[in-house]
C-alpha positions in Angstrom: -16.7 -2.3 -2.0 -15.2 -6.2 -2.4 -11.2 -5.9 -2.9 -10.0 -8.9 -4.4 -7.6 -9.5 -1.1 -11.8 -9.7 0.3 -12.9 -12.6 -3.0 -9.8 -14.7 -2.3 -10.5 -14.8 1.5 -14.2 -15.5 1.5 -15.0 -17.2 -2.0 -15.2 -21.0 -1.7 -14.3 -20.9 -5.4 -11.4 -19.1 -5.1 -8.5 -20.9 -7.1 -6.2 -19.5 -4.7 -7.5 -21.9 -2.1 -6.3 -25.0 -0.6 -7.9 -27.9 -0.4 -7.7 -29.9 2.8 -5.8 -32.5 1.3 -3.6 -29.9 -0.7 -2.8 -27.9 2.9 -1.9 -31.6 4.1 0.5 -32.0 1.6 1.8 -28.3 1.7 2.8 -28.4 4.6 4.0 -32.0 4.6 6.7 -30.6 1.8 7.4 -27.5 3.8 8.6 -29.6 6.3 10.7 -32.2 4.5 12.1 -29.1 2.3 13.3 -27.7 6.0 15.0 -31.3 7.2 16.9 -31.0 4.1 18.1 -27.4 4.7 18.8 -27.5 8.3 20.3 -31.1 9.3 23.5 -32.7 7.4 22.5 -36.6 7.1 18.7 -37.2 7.7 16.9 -40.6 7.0 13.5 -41.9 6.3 12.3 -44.1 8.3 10.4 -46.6 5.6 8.7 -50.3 6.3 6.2 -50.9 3.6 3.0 -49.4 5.5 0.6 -47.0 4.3 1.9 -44.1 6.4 5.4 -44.8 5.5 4.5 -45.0 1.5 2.7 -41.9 1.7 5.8 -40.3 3.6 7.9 -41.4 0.6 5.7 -40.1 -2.1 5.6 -36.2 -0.3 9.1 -36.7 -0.3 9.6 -37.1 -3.6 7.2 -34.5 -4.8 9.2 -31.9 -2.1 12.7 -32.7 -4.5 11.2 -33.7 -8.1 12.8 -33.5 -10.3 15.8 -33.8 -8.1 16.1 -37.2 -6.7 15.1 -37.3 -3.2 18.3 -36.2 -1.0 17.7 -39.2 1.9 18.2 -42.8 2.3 15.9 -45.2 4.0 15.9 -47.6 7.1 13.8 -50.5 8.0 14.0 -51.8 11.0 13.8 -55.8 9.6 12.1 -58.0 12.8 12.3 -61.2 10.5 8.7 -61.6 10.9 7.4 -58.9 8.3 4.8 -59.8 6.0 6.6 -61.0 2.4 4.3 -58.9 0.4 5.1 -55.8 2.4 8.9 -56.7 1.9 8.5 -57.2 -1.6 6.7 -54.2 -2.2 9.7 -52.2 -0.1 12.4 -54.4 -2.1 10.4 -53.0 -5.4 10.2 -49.2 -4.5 14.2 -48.9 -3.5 14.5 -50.2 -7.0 12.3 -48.0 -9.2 13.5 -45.0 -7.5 17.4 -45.6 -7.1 16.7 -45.3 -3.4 19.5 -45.9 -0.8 18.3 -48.8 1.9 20.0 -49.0 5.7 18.8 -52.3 7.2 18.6 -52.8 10.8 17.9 -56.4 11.7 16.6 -58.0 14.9 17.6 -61.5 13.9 21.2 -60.3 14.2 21.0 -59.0 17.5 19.1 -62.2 18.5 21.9 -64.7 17.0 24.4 -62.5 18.4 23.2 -63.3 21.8 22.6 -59.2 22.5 18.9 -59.7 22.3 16.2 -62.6 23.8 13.6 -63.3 22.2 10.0 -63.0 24.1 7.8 -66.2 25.4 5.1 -64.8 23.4 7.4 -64.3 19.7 7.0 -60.8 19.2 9.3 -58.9 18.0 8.2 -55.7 17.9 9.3 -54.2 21.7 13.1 -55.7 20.4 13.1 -52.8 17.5 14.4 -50.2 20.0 18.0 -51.3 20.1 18.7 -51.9 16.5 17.0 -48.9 15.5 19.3 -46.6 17.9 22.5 -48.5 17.1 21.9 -48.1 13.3 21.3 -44.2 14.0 24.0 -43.8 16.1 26.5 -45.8 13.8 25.5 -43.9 10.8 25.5 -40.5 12.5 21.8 -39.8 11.6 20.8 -36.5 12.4 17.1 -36.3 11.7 15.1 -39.3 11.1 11.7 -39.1 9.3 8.9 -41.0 10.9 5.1 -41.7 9.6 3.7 -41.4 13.0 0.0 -39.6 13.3 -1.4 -37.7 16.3 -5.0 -39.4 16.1 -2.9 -42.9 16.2 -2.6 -43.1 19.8 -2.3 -40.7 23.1 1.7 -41.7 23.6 1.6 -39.7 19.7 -0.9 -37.2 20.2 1.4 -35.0 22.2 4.2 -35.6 20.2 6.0 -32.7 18.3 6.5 -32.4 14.9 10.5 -31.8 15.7 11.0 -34.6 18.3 14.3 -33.8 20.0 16.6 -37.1 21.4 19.2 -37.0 23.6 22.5 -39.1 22.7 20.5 -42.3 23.3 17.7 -42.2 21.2 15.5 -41.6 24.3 12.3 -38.6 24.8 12.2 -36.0 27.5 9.3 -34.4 27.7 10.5 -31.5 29.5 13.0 -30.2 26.5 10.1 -30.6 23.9 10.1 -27.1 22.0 7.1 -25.1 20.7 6.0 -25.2 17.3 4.2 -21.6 16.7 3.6 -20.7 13.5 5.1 -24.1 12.0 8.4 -22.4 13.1 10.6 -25.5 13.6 13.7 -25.5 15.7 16.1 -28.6 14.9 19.0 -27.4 17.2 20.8 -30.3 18.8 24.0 -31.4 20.5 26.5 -33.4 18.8 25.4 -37.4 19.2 21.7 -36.4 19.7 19.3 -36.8 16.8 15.7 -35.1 16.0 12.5 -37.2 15.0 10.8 -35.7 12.5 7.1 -36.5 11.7 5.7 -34.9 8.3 2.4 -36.5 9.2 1.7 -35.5 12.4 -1.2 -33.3 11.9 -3.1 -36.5 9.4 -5.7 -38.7 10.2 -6.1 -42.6 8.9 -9.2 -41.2 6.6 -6.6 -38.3 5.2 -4.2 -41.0 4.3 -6.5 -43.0 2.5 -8.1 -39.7 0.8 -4.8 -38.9 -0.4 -3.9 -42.3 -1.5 -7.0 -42.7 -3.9 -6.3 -39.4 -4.8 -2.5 -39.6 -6.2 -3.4 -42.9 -7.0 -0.5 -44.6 -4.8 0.3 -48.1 -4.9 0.3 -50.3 -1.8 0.9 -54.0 -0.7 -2.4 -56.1 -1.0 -2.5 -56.7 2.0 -4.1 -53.6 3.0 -7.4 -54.3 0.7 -9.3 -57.3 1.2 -8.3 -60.7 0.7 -8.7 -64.5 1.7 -5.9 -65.5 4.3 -5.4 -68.3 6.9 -5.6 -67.1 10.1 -6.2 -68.0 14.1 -7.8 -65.9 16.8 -5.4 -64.3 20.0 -6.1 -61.6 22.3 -9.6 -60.9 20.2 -7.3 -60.3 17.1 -7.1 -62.1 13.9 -3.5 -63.2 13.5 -1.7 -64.8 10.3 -0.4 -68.3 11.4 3.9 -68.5 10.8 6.7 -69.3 12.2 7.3 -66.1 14.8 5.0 -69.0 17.3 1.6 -69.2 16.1 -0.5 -70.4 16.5 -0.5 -72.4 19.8 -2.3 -75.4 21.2 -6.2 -75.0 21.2 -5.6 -71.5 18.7 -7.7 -73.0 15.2 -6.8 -72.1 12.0 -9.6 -70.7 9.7 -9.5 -69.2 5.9 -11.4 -65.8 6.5 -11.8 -62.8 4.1 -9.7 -59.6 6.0 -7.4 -57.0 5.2 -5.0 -55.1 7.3 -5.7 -51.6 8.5 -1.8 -51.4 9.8 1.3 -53.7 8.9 4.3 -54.5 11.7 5.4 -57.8 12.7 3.3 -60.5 11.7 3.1 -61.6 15.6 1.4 -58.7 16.7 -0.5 -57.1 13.9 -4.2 -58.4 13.4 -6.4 -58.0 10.5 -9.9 -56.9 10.5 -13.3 -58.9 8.9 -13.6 -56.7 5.7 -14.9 -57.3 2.2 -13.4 -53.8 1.4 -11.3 -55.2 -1.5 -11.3 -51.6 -3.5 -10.3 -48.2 -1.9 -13.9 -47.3 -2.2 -14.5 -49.6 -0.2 -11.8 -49.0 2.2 -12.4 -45.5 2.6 -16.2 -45.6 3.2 -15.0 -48.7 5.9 -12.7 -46.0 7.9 -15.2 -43.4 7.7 -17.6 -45.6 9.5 -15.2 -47.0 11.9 -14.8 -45.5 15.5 -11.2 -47.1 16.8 -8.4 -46.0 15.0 -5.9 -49.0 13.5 -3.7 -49.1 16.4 -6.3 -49.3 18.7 -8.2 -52.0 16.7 -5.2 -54.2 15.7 -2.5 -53.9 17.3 -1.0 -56.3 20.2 1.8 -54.5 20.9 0.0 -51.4 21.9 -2.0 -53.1 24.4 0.8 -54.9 26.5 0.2 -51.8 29.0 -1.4 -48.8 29.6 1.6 -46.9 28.8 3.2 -49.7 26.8 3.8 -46.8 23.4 4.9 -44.2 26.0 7.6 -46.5 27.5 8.7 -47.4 24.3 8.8 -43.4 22.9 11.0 -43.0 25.9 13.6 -45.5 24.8 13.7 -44.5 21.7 11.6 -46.7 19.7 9.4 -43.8 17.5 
């Protein structure tokens, strides 16, 4: 005889059932719901980027119709792309949002940081991201990082614990079984916490078409004036491109990922509708860090160095 416990196991029709988007999210929810039961003064970690946005929008499903219970931080390089700070400027707005800024230019005309021969700015994020979380006592701080991203994330918990300077040990990482979280810490230490963790760049965009999200244009396909470095397609600017010998070309691209203009490059793409964009990723074998991003690719370990310091 087939119990009904039996039907709602096994049917495929069953509208008990989650979808695989619908689990994402579930879970995703879950998890900001426990951040804002168990820690006193957590932040989201928000720059304009897809990941980021999506963060943002779980977030405020998790408390509608309660506004949602965190601020945001940006870490500002000074050489983000102006429709991605627009878009973030536009979004604080609508939703009465709180926004921390943490800007490199200050450190740099304070003399506390250099800047690099080759103008990126990204690697210089660490210190004003830690300073800002340290000055504002943040306990838990939301971050839009995915395990298929790159190996330095793929190992990374979904409850991150830091020690009183920002920086990962590996060695007091806690299990996670049965999406049991444990966000114990020590006064002046902090827990990274990363709602995403268990996404992929093709779940992203599924769930962006699906709950019909907004996102900077820059991330469909558009004409733009760029120069080839390193193999990548970077936007000409003032951050120190391009250089002697570098031409500048009007192509049609779009960005896969957004950071600092001196390090993020777009991809060839007439993907100008998330269609389009989603049939593109499906087909694609690297994922967008791997594809277009400098920073990553400075070392071999370059995103495991900088999770040790304190940087994601």
């Amino acid at each position: 005889m087939t119990t009904a416990a039996t039907t709602v196991e096994e049917g495929t029709d069953s509208p008990y059932a989650l979808s695989h988007l619908d689990a994402l999210e579930s879970e995703a929810v879950h998890i900001f719901r426990e951040v804002a039961g168990e820690f006193e003064k957590p932040v989201i970690l928000f720059s304009g980027g897809k990941d980021s946005i999506v963060m943002l929008h779980l977030a405020l499903k998790a408390f509608a119709p309660a506004p949602v219970p965190f601020a945001l931080l940006h870490v500002d390089t000074g050489h983000n792309f102006p429709e991605v700070l627009d878009y973030r400027d536009r979004t604080v707005a609508e939703h009465g949002l709180r926004l921390h800024v943490a800007s490199v230019q200050d450190y740099i005309d304070r003399g506390v940081l250099k800047e690099r021969p080759d103008g990126t700015r990204n690697p210089l994020q660490t210190l004003p991201l830690t300073e800002k979380i340290r000055e504002e006592r943040f306990d838990a701080v939301f971050g839009g990082g995915r395990r298929d991203e790159e190996k330095a994330r793929a190992k990374e918990r979904v409850f991150s614990l830091r020690d009183e300077f920002s920086q990962w040990d590996p060695r007091r990482q806690r299990p996670e079984l049965w999406n049991l979280y444990n966000g114990r810490h020590a006064p002046g230490e902090h827990v990274r916490v990363f709602p995403l963790s268990n996404w992929t760049e093709l779940d992203v965009w599924q769930y962006i078409a699906r709950e019909n999200i907004e996102l900077p244009e820059i991330y469909y396909a558009h004409e733009r004036e760029v120069f080839k470095r390193g193999g990548m397609w970077l936007t000409a600017g003032e951050w120190g491109g391009p250089k002697d010998g570098e031409t500048v070309e009007k192509r049609l691209v779009r960005y896969r990922t957004v950071g600092d203009m001196s390090c993020t490059g777009a991809v060839d793409s007439d993907a100008d509708t998330i269609e389009k964009v989603i049939t593109e990723i499906a087909a694609s074998r690297l994922t967008e860090r791997g594809a277009t991003r400098a920073d990553d690719k400075m070392s071999e370990a370059a995103m495991e160095d900088r999770k040790r310091e304190g940087y994601f």
